[in-house]
N, CA, C and O atoms as a Maestro MAE file, in Angstrom:
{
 s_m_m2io_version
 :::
 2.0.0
}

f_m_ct {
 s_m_title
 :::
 protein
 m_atom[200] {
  # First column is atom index #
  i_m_mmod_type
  r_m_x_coord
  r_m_y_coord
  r_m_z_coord
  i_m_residue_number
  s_m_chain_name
  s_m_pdb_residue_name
  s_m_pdb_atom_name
  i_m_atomic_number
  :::
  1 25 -3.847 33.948 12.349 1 A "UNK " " N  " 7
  2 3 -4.233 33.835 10.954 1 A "UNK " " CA " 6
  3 2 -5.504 32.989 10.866 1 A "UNK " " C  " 6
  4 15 -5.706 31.983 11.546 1 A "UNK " " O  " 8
  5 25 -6.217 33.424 10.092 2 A "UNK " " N  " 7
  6 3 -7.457 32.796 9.613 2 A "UNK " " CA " 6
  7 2 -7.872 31.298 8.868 2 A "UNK " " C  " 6
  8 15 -7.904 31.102 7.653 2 A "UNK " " O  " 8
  9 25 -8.130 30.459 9.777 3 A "UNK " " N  " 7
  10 3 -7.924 29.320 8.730 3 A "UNK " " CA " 6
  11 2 -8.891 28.900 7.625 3 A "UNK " " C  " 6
  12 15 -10.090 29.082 7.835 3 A "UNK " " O  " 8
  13 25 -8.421 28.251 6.247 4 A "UNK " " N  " 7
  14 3 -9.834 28.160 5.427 4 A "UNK " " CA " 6
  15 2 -9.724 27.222 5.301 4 A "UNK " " C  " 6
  16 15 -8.733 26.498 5.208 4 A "UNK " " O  " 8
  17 25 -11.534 26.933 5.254 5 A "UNK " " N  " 7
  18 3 -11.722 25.336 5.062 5 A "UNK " " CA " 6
  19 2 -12.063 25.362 3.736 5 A "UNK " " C  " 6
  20 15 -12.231 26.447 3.179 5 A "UNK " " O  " 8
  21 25 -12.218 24.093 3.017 6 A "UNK " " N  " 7
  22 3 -12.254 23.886 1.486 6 A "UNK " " CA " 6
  23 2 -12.931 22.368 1.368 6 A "UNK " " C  " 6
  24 15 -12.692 21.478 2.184 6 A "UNK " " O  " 8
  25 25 -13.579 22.257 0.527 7 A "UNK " " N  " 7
  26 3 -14.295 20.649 -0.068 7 A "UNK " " CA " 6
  27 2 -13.624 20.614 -1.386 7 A "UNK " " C  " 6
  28 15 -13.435 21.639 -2.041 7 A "UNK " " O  " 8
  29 25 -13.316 19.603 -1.719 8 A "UNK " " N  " 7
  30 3 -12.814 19.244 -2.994 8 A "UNK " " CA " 6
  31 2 -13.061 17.406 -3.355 8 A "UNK " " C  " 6
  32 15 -12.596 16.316 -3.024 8 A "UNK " " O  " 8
  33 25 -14.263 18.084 -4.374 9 A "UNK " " N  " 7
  34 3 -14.794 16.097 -4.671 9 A "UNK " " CA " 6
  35 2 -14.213 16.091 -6.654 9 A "UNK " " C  " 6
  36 15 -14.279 16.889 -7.589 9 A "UNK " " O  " 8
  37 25 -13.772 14.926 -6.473 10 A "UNK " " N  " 7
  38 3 -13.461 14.509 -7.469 10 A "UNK " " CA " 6
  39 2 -14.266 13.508 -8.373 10 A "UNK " " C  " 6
  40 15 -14.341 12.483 -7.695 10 A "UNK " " O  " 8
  41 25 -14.699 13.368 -9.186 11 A "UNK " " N  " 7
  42 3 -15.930 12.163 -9.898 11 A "UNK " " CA " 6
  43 2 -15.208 12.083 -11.086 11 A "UNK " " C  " 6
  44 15 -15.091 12.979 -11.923 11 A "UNK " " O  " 8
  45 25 -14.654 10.783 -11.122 12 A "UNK " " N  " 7
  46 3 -13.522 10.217 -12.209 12 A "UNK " " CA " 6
  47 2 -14.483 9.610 -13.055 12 A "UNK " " C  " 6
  48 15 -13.933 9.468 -14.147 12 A "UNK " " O  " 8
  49 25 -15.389 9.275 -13.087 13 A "UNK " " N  " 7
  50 3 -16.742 8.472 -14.333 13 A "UNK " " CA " 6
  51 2 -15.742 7.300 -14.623 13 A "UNK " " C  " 6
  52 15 -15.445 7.020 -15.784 13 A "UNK " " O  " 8
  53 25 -15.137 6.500 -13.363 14 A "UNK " " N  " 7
  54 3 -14.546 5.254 -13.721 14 A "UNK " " CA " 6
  55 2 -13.845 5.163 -14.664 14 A "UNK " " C  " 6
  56 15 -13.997 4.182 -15.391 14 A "UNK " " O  " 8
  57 25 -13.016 5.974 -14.922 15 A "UNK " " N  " 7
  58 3 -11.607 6.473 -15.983 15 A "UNK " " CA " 6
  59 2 -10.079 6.078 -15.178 15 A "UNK " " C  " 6
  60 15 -9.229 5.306 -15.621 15 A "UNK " " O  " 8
  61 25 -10.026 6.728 -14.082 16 A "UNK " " N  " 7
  62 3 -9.410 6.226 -13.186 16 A "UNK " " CA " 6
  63 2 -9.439 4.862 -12.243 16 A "UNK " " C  " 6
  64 15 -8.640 3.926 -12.268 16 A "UNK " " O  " 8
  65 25 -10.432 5.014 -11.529 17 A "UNK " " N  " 7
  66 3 -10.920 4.003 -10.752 17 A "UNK " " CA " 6
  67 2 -12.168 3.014 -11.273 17 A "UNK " " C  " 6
  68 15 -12.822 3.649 -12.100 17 A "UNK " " O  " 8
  69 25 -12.570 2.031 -11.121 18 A "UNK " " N  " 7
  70 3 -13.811 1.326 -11.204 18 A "UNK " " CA " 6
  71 2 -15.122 1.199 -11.237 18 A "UNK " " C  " 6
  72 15 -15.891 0.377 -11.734 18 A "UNK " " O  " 8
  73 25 -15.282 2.566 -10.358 19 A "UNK " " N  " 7
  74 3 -16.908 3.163 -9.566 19 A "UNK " " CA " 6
  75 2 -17.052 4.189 -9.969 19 A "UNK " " C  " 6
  76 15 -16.075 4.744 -10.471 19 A "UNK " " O  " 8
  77 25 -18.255 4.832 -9.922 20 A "UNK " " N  " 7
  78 3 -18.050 6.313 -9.875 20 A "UNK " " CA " 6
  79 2 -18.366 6.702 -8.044 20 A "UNK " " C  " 6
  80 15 -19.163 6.507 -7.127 20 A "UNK " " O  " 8
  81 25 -17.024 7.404 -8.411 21 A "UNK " " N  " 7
  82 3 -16.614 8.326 -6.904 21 A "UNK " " CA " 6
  83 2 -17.392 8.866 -6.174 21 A "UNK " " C  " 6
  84 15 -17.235 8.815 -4.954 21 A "UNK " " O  " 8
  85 25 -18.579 9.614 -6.832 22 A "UNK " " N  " 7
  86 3 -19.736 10.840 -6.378 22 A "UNK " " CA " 6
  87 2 -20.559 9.600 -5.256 22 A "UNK " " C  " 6
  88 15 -21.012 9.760 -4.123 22 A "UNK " " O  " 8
  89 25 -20.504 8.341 -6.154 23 A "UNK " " N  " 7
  90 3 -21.326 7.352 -5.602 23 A "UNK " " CA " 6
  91 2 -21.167 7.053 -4.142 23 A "UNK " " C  " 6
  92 15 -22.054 7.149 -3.293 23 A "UNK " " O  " 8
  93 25 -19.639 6.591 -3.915 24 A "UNK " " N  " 7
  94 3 -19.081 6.285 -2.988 24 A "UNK " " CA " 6
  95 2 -18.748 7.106 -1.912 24 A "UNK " " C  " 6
  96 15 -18.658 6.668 -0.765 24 A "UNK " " O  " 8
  97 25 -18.540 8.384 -2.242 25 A "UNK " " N  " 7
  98 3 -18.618 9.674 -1.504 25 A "UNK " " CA " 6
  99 2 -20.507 9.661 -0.537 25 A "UNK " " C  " 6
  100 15 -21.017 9.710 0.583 25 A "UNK " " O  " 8
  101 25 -20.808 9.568 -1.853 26 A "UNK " " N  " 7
  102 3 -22.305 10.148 -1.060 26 A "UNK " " CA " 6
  103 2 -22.444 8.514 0.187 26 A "UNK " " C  " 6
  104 15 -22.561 8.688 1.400 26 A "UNK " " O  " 8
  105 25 -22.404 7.310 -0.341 27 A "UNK " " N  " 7
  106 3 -22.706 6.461 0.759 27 A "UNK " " CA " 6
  107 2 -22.131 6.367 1.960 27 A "UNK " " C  " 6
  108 15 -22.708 5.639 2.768 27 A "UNK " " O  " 8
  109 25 -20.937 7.021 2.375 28 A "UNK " " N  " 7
  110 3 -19.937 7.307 3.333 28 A "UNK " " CA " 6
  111 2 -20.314 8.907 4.144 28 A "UNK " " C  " 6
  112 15 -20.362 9.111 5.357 28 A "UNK " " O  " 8
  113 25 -20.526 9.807 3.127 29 A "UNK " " N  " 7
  114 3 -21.264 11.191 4.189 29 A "UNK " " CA " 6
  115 2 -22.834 10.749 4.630 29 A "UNK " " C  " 6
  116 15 -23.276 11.271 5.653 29 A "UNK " " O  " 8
  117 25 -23.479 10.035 4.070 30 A "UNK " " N  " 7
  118 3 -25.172 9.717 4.327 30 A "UNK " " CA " 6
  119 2 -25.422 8.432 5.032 30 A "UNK " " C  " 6
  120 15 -26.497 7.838 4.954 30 A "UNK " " O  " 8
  121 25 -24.257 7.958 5.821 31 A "UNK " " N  " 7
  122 3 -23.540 6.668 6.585 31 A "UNK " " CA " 6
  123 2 -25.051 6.810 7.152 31 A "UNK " " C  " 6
  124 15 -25.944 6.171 6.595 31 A "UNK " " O  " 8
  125 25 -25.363 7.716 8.351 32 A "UNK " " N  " 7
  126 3 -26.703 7.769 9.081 32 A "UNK " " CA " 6
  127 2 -27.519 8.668 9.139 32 A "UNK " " C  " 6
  128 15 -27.885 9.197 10.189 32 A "UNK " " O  " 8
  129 25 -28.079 9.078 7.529 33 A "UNK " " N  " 7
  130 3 -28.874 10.130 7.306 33 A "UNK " " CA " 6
  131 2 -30.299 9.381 6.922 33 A "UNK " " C  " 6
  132 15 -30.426 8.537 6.034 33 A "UNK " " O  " 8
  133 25 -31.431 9.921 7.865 34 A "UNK " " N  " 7
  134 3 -32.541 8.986 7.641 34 A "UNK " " CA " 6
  135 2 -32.896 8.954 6.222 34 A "UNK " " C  " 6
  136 15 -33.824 8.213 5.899 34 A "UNK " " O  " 8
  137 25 -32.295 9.650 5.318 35 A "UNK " " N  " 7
  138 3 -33.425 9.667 3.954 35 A "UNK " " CA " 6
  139 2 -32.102 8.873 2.747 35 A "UNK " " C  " 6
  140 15 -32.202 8.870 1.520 35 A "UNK " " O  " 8
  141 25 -30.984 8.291 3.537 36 A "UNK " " N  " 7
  142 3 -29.883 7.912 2.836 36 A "UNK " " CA " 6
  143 2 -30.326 6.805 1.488 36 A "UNK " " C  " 6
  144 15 -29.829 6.817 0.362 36 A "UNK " " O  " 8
  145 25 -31.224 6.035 1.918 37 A "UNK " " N  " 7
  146 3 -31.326 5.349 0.689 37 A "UNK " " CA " 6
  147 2 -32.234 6.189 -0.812 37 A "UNK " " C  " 6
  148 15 -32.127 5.703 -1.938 37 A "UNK " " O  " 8
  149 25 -32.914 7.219 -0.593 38 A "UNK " " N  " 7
  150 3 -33.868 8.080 -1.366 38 A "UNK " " CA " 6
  151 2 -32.476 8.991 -2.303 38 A "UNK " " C  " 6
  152 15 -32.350 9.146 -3.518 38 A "UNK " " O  " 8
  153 25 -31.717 9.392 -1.327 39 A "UNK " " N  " 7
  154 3 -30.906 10.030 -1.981 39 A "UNK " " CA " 6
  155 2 -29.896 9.975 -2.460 39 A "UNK " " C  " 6
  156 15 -29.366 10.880 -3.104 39 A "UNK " " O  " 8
  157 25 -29.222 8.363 -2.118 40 A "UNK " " N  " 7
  158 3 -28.204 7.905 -2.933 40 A "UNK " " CA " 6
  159 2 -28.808 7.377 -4.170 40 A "UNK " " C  " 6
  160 15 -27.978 7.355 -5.079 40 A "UNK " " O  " 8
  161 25 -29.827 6.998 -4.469 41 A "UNK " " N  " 7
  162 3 -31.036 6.486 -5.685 41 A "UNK " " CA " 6
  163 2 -30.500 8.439 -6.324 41 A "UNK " " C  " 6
  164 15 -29.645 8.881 -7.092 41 A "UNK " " O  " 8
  165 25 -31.163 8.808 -5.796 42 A "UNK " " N  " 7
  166 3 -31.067 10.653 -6.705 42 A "UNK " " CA " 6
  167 2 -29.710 10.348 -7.277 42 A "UNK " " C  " 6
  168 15 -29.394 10.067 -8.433 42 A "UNK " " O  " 8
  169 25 -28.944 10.480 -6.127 43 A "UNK " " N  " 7
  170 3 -27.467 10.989 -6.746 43 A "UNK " " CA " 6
  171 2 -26.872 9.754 -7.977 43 A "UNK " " C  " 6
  172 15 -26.264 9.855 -9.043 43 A "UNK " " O  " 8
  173 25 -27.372 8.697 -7.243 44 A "UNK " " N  " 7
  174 3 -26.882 7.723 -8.624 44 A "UNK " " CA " 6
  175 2 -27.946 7.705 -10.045 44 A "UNK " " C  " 6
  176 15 -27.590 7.217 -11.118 44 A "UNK " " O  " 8
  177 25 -28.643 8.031 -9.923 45 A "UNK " " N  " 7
  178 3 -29.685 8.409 -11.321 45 A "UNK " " CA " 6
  179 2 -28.810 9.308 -12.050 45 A "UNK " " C  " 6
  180 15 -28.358 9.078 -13.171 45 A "UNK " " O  " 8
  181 25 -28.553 10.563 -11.202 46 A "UNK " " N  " 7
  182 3 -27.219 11.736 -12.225 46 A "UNK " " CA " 6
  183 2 -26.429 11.515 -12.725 46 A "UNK " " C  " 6
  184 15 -26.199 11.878 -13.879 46 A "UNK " " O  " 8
  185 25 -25.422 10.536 -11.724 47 A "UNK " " N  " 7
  186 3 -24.233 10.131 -12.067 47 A "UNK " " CA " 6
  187 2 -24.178 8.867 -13.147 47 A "UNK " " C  " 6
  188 15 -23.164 8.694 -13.824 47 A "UNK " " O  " 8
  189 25 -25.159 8.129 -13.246 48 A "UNK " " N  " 7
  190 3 -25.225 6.688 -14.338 48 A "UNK " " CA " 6
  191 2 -25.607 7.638 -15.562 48 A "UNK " " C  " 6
  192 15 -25.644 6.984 -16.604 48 A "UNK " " O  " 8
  193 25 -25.828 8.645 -15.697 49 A "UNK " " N  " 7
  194 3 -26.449 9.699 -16.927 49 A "UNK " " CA " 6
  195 2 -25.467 9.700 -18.058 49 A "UNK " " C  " 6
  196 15 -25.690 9.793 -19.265 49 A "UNK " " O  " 8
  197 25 -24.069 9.548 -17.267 50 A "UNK " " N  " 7
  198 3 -22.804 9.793 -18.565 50 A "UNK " " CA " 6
  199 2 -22.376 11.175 -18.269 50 A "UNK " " C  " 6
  200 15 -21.505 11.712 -18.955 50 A "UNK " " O  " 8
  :::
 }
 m_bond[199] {
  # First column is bond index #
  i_m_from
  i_m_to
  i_m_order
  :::
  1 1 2 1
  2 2 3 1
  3 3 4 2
  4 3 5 1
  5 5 6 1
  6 6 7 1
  7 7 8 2
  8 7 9 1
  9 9 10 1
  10 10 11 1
  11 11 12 2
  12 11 13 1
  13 13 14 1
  14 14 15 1
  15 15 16 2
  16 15 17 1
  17 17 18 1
  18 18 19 1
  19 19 20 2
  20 19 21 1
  21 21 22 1
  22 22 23 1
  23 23 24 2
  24 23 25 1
  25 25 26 1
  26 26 27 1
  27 27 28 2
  28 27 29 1
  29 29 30 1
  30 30 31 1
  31 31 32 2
  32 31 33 1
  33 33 34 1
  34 34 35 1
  35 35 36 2
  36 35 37 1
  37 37 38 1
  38 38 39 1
  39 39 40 2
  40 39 41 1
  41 41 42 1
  42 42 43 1
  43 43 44 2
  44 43 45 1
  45 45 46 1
  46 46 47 1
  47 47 48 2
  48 47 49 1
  49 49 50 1
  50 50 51 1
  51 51 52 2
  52 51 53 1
  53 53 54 1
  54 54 55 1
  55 55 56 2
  56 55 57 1
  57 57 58 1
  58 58 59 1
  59 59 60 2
  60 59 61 1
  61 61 62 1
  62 62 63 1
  63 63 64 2
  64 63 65 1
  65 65 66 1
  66 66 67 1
  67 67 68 2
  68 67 69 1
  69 69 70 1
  70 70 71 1
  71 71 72 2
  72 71 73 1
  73 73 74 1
  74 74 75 1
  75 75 76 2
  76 75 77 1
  77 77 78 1
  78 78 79 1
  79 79 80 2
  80 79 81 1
  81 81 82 1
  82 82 83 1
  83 83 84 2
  84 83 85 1
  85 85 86 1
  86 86 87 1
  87 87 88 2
  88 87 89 1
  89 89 90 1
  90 90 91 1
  91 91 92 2
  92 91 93 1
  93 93 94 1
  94 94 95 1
  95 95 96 2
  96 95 97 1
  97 97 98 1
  98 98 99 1
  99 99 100 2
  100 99 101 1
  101 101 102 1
  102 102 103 1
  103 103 104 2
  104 103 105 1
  105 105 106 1
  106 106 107 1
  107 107 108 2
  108 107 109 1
  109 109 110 1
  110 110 111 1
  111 111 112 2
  112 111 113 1
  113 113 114 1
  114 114 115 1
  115 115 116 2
  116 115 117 1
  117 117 118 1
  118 118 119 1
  119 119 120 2
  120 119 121 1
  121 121 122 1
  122 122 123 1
  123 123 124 2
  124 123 125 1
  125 125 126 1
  126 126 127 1
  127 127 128 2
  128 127 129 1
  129 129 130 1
  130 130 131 1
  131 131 132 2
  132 131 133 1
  133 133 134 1
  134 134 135 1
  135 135 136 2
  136 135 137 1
  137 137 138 1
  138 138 139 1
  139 139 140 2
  140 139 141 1
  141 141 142 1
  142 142 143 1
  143 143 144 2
  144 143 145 1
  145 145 146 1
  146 146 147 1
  147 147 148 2
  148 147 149 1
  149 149 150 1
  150 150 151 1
  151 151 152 2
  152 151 153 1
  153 153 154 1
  154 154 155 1
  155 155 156 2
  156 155 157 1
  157 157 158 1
  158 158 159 1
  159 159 160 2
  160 159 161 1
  161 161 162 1
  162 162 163 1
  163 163 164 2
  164 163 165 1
  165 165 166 1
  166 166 167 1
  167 167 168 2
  168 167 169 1
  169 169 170 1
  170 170 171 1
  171 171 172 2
  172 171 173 1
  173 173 174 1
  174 174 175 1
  175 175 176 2
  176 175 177 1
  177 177 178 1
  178 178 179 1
  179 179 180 2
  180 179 181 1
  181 181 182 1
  182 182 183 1
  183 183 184 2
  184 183 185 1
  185 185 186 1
  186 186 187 1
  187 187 188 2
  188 187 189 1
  189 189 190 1
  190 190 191 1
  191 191 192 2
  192 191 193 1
  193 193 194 1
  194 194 195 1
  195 195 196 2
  196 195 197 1
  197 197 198 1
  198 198 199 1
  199 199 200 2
  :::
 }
}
């Protein structure tokens, strides 16, 4: 049988939890991505939007 893979991100906008999630997600996959600080700046500009 065929196995499937799946991603599933959740971004609670600190309803649930304290942070926003997307945030914390992205600093943990971009652990050692050379452009990690450029693009956690991107992703948190979206996510502070509301």
């Amino acid at each position: 049988m065929k196995e499937r893979h799946w991603t599933l991100i959740l971004d609670f906008d600190s309803t649930v939890v304290q942070v926003e999630s997307l945030d914390i997600l992205a600093e943990i996959s971009l652990k050692d991505h050379p452009e990690k600080a450029s693009r956690i700046s991107q992703i948190k500009s979206l996510t502070h939007q509301g």
